[in-house]
ROLUMRO-325563 format. One record per atom (N, C-alpha, C): x, y, z. Coordinates in Angstrom, 3 decimals. Layout:
{x:X&y:Y&z:Z}
...
***
This chain:
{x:-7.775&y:11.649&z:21.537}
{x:-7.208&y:11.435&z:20.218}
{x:-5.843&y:12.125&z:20.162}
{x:-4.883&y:11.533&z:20.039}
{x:-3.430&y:12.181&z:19.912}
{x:-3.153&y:13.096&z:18.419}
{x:-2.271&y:13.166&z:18.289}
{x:-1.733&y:14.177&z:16.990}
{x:-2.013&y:13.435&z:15.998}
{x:-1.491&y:12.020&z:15.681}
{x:-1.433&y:11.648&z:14.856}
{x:-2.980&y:10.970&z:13.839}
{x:-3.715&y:10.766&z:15.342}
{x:-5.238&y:10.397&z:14.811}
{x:-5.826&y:11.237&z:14.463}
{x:-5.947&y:12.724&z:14.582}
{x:-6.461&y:13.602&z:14.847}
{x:-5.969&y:14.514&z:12.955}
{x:-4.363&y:13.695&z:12.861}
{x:-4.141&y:14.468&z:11.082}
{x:-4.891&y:13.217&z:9.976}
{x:-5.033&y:11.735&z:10.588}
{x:-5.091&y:11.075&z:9.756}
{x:-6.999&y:11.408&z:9.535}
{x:-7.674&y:11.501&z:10.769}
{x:-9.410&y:12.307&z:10.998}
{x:-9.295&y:13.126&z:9.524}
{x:-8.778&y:13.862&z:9.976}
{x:-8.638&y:14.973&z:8.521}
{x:-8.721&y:15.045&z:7.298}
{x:-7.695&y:13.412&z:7.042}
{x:-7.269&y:13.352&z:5.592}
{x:-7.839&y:12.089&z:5.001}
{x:-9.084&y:11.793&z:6.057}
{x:-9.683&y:10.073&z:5.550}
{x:-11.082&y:10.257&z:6.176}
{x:-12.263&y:9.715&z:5.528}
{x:-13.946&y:9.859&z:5.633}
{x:-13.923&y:8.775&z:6.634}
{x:-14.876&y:9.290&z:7.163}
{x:-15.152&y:8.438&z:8.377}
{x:-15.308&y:6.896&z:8.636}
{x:-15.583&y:6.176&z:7.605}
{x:-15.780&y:4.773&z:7.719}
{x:-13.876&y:3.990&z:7.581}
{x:-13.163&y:4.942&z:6.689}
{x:-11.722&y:4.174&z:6.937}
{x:-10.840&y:4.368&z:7.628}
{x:-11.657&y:6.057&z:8.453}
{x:-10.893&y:6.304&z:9.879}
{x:-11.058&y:5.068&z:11.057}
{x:-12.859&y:4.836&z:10.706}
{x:-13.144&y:4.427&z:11.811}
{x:-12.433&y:2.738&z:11.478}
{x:-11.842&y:2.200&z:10.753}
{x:-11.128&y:0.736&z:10.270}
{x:-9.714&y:0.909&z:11.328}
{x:-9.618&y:2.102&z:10.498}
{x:-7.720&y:1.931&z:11.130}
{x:-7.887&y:2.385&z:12.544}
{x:-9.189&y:2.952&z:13.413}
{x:-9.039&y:3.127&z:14.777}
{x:-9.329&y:1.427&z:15.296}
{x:-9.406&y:0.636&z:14.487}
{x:-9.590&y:-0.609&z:15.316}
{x:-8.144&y:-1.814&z:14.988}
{x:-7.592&y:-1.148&z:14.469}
{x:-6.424&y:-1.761&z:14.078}
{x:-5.425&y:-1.876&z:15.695}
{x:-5.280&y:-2.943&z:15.702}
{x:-4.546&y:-2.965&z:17.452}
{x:-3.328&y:-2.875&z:17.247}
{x:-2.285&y:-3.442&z:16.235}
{x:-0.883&y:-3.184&z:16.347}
{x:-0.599&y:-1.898&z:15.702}
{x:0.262&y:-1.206&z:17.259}
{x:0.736&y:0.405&z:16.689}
{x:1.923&y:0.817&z:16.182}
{x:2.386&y:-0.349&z:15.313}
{x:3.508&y:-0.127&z:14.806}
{x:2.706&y:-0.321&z:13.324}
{x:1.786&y:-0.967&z:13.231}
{x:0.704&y:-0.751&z:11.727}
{x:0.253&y:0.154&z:11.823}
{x:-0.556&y:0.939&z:13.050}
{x:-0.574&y:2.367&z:12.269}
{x:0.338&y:3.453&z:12.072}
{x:1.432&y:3.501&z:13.003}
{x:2.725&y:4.002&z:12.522}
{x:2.821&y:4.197&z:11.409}
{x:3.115&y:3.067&z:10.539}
{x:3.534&y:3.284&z:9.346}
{x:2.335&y:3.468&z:8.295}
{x:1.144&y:3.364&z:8.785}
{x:-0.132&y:4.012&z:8.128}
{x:0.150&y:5.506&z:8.103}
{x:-0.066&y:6.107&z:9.095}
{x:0.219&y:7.618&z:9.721}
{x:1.681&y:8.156&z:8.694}
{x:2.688&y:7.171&z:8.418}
{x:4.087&y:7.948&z:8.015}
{x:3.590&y:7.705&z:6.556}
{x:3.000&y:6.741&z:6.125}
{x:2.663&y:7.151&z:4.532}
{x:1.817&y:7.909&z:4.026}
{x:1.010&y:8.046&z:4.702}
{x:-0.263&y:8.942&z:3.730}
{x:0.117&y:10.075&z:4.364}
{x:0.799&y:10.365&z:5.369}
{x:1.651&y:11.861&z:5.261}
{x:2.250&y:12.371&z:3.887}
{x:3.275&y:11.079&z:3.960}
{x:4.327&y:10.974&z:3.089}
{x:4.057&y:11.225&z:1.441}
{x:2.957&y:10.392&z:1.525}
{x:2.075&y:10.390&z:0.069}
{x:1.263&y:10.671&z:-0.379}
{x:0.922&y:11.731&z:0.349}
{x:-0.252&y:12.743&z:0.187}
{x:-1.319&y:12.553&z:-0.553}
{x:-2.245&y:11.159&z:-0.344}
{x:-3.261&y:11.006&z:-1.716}
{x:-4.503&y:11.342&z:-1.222}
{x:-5.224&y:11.720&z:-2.240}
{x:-6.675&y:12.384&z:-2.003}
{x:-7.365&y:12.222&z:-1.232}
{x:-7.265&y:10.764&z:-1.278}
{x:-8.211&y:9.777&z:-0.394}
{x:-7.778&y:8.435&z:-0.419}
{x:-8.103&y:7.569&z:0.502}
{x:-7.492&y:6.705&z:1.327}
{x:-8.541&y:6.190&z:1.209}
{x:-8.707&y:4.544&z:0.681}
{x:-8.907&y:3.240&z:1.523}
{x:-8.846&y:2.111&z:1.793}
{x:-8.950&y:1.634&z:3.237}
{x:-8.822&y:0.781&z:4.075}
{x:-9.446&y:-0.245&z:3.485}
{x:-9.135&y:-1.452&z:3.171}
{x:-10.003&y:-2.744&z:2.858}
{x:-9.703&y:-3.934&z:4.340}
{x:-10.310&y:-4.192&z:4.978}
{x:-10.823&y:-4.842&z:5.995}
{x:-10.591&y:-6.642&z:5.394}
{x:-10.744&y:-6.818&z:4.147}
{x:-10.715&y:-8.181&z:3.088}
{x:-12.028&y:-8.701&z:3.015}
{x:-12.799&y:-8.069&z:3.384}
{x:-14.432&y:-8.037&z:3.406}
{x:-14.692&y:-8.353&z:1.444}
{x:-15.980&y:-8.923&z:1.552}
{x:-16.041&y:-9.180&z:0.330}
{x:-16.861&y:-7.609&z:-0.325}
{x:-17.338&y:-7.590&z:0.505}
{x:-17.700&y:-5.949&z:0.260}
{x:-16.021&y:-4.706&z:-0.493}
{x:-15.388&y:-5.345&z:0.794}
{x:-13.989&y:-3.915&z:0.269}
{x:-13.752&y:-4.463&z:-1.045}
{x:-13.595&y:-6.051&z:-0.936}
{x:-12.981&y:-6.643&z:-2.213}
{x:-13.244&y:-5.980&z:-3.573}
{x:-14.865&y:-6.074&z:-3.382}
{x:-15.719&y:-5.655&z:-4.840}
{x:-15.682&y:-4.034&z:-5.229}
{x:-15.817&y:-3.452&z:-3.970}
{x:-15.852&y:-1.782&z:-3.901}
{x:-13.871&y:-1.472&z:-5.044}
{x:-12.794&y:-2.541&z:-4.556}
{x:-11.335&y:-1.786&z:-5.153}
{x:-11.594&y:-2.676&z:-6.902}
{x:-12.030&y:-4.141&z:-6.916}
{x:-12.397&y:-4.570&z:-8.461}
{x:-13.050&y:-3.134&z:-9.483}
{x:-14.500&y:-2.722&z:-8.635}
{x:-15.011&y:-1.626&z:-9.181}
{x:-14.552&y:-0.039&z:-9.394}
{x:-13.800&y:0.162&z:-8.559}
{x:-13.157&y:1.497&z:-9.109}
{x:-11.568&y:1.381&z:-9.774}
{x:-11.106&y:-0.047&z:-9.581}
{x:-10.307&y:0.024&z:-11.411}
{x:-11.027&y:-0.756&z:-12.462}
{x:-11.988&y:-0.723&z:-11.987}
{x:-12.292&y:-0.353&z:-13.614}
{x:-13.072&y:1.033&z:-14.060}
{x:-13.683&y:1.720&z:-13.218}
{x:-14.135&y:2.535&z:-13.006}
{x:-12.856&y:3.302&z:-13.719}
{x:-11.580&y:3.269&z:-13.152}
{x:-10.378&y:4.020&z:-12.955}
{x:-10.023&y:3.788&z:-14.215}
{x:-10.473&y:2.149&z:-15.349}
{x:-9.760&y:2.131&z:-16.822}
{x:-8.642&y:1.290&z:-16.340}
{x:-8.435&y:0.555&z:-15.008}
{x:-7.241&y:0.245&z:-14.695}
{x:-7.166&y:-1.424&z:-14.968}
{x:-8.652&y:-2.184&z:-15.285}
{x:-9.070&y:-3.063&z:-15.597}
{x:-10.100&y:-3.276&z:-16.282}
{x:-10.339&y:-4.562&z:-16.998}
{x:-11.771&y:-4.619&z:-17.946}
{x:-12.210&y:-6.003&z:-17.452}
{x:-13.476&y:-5.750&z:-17.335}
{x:-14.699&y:-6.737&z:-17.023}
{x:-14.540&y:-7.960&z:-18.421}
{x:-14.167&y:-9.279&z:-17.571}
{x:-14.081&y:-10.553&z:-18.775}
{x:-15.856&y:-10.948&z:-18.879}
{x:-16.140&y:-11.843&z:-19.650}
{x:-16.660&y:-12.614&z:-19.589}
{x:-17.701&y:-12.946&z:-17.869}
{x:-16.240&y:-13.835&z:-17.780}
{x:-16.398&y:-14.757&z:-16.613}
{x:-17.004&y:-13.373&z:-15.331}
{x:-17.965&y:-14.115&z:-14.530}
{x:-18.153&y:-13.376&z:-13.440}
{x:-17.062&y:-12.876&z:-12.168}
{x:-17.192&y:-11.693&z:-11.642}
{x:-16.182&y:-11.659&z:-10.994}
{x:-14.408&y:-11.422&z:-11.589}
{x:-14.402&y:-11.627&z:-12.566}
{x:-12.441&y:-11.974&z:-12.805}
{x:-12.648&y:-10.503&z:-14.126}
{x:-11.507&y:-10.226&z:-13.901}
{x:-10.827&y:-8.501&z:-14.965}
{x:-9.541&y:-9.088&z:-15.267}
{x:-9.489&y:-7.998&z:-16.058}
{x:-8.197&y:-8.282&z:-16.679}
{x:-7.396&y:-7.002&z:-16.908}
{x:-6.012&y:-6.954&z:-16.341}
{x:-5.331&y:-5.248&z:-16.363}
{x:-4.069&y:-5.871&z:-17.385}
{x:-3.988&y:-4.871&z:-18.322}
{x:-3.017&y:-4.978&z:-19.382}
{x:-2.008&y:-3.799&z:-19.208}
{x:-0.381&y:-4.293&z:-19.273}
{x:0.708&y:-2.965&z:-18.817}
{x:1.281&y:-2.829&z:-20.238}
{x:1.674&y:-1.550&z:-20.174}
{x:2.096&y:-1.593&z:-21.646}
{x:3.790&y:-2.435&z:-21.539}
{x:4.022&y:-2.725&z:-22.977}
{x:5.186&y:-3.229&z:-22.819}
{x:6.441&y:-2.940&z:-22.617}
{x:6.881&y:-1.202&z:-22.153}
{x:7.818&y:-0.705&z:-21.428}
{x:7.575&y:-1.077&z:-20.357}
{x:6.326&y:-1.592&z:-19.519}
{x:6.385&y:-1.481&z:-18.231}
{x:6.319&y:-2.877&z:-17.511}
{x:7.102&y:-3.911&z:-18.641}
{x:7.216&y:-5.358&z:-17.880}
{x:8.808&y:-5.559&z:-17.078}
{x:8.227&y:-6.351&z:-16.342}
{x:9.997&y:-6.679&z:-15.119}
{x:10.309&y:-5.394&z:-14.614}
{x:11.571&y:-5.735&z:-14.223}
{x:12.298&y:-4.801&z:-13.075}
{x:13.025&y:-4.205&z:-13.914}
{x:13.745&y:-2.949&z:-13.345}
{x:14.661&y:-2.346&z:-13.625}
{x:15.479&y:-2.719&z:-13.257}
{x:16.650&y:-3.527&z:-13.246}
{x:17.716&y:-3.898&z:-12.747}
{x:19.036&y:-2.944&z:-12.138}
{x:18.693&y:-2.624&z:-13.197}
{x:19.854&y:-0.982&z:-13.172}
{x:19.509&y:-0.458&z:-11.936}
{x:18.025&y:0.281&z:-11.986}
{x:17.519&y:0.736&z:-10.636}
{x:17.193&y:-0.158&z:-9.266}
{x:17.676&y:-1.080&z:-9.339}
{x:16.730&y:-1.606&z:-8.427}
{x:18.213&y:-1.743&z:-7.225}
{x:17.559&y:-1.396&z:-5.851}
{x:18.962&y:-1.819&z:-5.348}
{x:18.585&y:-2.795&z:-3.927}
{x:19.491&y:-3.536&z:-3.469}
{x:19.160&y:-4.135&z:-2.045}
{x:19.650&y:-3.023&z:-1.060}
{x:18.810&y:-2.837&z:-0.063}
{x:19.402&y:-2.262&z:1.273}
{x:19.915&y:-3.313&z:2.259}
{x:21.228&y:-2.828&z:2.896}
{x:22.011&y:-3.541&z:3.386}
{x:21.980&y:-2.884&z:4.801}
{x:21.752&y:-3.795&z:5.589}
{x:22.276&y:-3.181&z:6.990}
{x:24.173&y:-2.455&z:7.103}
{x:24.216&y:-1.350&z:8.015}
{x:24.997&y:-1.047&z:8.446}
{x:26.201&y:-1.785&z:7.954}
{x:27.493&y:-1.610&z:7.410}
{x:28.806&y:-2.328&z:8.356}
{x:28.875&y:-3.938&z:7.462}
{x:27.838&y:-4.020&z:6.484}
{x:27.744&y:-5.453&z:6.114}
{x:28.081&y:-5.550&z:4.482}
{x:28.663&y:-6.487&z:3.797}
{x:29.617&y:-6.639&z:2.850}
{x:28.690&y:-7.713&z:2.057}
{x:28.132&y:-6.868&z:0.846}
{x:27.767&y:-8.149&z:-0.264}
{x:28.313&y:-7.961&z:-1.624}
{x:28.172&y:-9.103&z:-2.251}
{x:28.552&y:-9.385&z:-3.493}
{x:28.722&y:-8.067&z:-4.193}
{x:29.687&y:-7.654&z:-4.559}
{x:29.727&y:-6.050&z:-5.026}
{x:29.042&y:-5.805&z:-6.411}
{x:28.910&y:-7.428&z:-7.188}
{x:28.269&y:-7.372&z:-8.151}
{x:27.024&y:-6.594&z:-8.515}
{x:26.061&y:-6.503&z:-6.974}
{x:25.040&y:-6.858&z:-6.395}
{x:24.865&y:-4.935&z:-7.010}
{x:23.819&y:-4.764&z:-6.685}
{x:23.481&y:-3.219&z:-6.569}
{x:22.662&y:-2.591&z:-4.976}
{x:23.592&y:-2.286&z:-4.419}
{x:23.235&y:-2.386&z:-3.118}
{x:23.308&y:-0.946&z:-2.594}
{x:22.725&y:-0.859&z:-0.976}
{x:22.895&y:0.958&z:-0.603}
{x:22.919&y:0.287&z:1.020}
{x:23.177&y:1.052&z:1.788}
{x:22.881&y:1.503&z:3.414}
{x:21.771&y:1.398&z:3.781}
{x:20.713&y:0.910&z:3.806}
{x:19.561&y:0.340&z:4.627}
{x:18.591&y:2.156&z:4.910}
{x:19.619&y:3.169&z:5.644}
{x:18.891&y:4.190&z:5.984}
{x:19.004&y:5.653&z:4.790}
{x:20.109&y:5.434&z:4.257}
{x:20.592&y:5.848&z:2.838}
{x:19.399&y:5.921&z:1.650}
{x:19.188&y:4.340&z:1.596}
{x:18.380&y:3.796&z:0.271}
{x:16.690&y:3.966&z:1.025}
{x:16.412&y:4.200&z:2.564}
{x:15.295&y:4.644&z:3.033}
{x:15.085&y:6.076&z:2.758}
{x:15.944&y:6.636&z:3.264}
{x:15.832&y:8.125&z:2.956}
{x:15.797&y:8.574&z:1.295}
{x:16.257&y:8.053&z:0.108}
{x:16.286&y:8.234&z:-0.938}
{x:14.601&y:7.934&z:-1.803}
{x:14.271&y:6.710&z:-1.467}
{x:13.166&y:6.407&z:-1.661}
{x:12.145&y:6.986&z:-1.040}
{x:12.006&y:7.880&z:0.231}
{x:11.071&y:8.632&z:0.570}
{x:10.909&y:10.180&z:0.224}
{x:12.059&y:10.323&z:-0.757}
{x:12.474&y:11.580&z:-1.480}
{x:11.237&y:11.369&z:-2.578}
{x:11.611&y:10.016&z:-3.284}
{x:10.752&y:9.595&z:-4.507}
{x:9.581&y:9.565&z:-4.069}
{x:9.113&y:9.021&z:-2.686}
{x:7.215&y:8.963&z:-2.924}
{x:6.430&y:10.165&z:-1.967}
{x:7.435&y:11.346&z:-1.615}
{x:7.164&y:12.499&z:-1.243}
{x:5.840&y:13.257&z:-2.167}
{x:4.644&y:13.091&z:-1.682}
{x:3.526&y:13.937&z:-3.006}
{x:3.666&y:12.952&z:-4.218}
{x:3.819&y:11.533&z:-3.697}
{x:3.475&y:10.945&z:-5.154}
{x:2.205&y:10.928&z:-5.419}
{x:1.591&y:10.366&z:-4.651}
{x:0.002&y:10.274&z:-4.459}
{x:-1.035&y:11.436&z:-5.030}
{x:-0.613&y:12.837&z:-4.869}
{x:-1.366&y:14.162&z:-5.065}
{x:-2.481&y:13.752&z:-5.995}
{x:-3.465&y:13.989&z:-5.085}
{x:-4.799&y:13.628&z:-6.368}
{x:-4.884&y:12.404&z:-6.679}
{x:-4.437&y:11.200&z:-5.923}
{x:-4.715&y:10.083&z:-6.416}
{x:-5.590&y:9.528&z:-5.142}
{x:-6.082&y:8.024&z:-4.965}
{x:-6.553&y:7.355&z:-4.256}
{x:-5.537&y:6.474&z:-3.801}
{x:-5.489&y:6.225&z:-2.422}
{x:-4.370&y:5.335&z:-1.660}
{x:-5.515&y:4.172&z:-0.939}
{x:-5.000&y:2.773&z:-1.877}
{x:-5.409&y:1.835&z:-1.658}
{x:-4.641&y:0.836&z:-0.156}
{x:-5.092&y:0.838&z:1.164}
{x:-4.500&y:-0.205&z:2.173}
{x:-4.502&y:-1.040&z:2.274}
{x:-4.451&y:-2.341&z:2.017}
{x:-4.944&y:-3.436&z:2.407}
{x:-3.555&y:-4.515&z:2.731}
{x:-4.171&y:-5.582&z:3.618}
{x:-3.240&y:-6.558&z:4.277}
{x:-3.187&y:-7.846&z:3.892}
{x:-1.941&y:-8.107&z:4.307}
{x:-2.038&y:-9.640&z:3.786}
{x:-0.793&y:-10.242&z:4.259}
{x:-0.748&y:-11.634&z:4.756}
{x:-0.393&y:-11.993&z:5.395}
{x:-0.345&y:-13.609&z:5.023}
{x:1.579&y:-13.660&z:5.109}
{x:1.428&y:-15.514&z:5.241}
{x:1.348&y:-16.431&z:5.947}
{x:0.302&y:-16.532&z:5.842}
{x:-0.160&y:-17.613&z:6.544}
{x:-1.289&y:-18.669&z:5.781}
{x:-1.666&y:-19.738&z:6.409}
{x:-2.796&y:-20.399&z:5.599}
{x:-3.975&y:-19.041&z:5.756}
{x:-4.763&y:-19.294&z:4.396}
{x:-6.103&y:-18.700&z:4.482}
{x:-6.925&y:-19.323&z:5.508}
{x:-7.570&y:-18.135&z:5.740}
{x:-8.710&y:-18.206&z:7.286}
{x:-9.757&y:-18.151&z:6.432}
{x:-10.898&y:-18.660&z:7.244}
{x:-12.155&y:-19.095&z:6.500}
{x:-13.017&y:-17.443&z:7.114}
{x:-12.530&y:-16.633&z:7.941}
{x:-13.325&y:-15.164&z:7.889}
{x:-13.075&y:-14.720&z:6.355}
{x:-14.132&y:-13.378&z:6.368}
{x:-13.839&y:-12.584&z:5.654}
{x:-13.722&y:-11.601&z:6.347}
{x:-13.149&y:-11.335&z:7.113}
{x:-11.935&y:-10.307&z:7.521}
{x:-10.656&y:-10.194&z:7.674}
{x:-10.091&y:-9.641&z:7.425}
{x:-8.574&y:-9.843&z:7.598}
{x:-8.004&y:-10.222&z:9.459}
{x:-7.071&y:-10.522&z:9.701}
{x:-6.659&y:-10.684&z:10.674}
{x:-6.035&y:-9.749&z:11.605}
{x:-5.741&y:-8.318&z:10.273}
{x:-5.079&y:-7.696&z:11.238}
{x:-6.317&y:-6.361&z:12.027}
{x:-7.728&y:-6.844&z:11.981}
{x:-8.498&y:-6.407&z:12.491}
{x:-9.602&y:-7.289&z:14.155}
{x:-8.293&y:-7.830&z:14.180}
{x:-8.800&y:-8.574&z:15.132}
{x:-7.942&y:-8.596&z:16.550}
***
């Protein structure tokens, strides 16, 4: 087990350690490993797209108050308050590669600039929260219920 499996062992229960040890591309756990460093949340998990993970993240927002049980079987409903619709425009910026020239209109930064700034912001965002993983991918839907990137 190298360094990096060995901090993520630590900071995740054994069933979503044992997910992301089967994850084959190591540039996905890379950036598994650099966030939940990064974002220090309580606990971590992995959804596989299992109908099992599915129901386990439905049930703890609502559990969480983060959704309410309709009617209809299966389907919730999450309500944002109304400061918190659309984008910030103001804030929002494109990262630009290196050396490259856009519309100045535009609200733009340096690619490693606007990386480094934003990892200022989600430094200990997480503290005490739950860090939800899950994948997804365009492509047509596959008739598994597993995700693909466990294969």
């Amino acid at each position: 087990m190298n360094e990096k499996e060995g901090f993520l062992k630590d900071k995740i229960d054994a069933d979503n350690f044992e997910k992301i040890l089967k994850i084959k591309n190591k540039k996905v756990k890379e950036f598994i490993y650099e966030f939940i460093k990064l974002c220090q949340p309580k606990e971590v998990f992995v959804s596989n797209g299992s109908l099992d993970d599915i129901k386990y993240i439905r049930d703890k927002a609502i559990e969480d108050k983060e959704e309410i049980r309709l009617k209809i079987e299966n389907w919730t409903v999450h309500f944002d308050s109304i400061a918190d619709q659309g984008r910030a425009t103001q804030d929002t910026k494109l990262l630009v590669p290196k050396n490259k020239e856009f519309d100045p209109n535009l609200n733009s930064i340096e690619r490693e600039e606007g990386l480094n700034e934003i990892k200022k912001l989600l430094n200990g965002i997480m503290n005490n929260k739950r860090m939800y993983i899950l994948f997804y991918t365009l492509v047509p839907q596959i008739q598994s219920s597993q995700s693909l990137i466990f294969r």
